[in-house]
C-alpha positions in Angstrom: 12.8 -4.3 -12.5 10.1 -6.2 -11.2 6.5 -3.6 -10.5 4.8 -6.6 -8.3 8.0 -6.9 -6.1 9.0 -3.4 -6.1 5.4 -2.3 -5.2 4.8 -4.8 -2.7 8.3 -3.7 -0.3 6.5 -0.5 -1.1 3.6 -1.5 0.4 4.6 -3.2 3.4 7.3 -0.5 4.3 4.8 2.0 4.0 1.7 0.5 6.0 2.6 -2.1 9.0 1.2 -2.9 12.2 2.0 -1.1 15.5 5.2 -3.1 17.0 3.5 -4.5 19.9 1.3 -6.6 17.1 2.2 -10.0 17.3 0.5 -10.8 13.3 3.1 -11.4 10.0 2.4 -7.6 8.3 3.4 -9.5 5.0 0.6 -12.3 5.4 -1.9 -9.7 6.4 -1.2 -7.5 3.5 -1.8 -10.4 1.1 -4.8 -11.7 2.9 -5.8 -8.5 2.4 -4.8 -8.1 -1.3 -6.6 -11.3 -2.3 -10.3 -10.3 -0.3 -12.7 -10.5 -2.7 -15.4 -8.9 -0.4 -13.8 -5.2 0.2 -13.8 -2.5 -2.7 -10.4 -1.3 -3.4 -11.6 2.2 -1.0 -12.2 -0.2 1.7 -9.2 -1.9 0.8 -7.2 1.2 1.2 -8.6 2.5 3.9 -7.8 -0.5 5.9 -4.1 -0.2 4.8 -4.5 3.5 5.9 -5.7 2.8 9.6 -3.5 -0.4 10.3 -1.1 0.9 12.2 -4.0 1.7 14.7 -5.8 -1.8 14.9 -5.7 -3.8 18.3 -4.5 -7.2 18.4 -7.8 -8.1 18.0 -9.3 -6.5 15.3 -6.1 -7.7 12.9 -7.0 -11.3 14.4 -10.7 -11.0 13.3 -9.8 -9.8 9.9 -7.5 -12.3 9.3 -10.0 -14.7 10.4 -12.2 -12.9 7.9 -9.7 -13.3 5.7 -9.3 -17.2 5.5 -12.8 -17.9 5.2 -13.7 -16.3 2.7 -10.6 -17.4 0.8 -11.8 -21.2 1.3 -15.3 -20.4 0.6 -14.5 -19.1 -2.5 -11.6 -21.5 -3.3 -13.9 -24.4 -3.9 -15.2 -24.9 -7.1 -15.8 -22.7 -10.3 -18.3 -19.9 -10.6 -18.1 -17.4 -13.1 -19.2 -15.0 -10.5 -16.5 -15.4 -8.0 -13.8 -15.4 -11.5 -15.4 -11.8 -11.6 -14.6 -10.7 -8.2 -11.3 -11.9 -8.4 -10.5 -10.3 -11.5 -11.7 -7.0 -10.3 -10.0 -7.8 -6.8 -6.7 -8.0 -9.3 -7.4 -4.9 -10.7 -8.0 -2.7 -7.5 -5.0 -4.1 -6.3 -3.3 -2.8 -9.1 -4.7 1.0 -8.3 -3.4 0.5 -4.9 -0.5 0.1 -6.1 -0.1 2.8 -8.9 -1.2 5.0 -6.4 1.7 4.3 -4.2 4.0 4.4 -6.7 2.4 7.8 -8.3 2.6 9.3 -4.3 6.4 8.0 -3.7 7.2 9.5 -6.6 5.6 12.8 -6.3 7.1 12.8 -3.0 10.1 12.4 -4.2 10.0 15.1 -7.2 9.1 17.6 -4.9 12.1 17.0 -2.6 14.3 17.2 -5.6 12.5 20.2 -6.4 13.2 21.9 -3.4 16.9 20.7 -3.0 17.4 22.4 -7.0 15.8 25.5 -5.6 17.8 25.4 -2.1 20.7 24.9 -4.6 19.6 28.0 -6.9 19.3 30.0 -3.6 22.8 29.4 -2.4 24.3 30.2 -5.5 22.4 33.5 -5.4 23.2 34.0 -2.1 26.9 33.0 -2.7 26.9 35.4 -5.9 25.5 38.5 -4.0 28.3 38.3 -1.3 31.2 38.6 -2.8 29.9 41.9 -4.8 
C-alpha cells in the first residue's frame, strides 16, 4: 500500500472542479500541492471551495502557480529549501486529515449498520414471542 498514491485518488475524488471547467483537476491539485506561498489553511481552503471557482479564477491560480514554481526553481537558497520543506509537511496534514475524515466516516457507517443489525435482531426476537 502506497499512502502518497492512495491519498492522492483521495484527494482528487474528493475535491474537483465543477464539470463545465475546462482545467486538468490532477495538475491543479499538484500545482497546488507544491505552492510554496499558501499556508496549509489556505491550502485547504482552496481545495474546499474549488468546486465553486470560475474558469477564471482556476486560470489565474494556475498562472500563479507556474510562476512561482520557476521563480523559486532557479538556484539554491536556504530560505526557499525551508518553504518547501514545510510546503511537504502541510501537504502531509492535508492528507492525514483526509485519510483521518474517510475513515471516521466510514466507522460511523459501520457503526450504524452493527446497530441497524442489533435492532433487527431485536426486533426479529420480540416477534416471534
Amino acid at each position: 500500500m502506497d499512502f502518497n498514491i492512495e491519498t492522492n485518488d483521495l484527494l482528487e475524488k474528493k475535491y474537483r472542479f465543477d464539470k463545465n471547467i475546462l482545467s486538468n483537476n490532477k495538475y491543479f491539485i499538484r500545482l497546488l500541492e507544491k505552492s510554496i506561498s499558501l499556508t496549509v489553511v489556505e491550502k485547504k481552503k482552496i481545495l474546499e471551495t474549488m468546486h465553486n471557482l470560475s474558469q477564471k479564477q482556476i486560470d489565474e491560480l494556475i498562472l500563479i502557480f507556474r510562476d512561482e514554481k520557476e521563480k523559486y526553481s532557479t538556484g539554491y537558497h536556504e530560505k526557499v529549501e525551508d518553504l518547501k520543506y514545510r510546503t511537504s509537511r502541510d501537504w502531509m496534514e492535508i492528507k492525514y486529515l483526509l485519510v483521518i475524515d474517510s475513515l471516521s466516516k466510514k466507522a460511523i457507517k459501520d457503526h450504524l449498520e452493527k446497530l441497524k443489525e442489533i435492532e433487527n435482531k431485536l426486533l426479529d426476537g420480540k416477534d416471534s414471542t
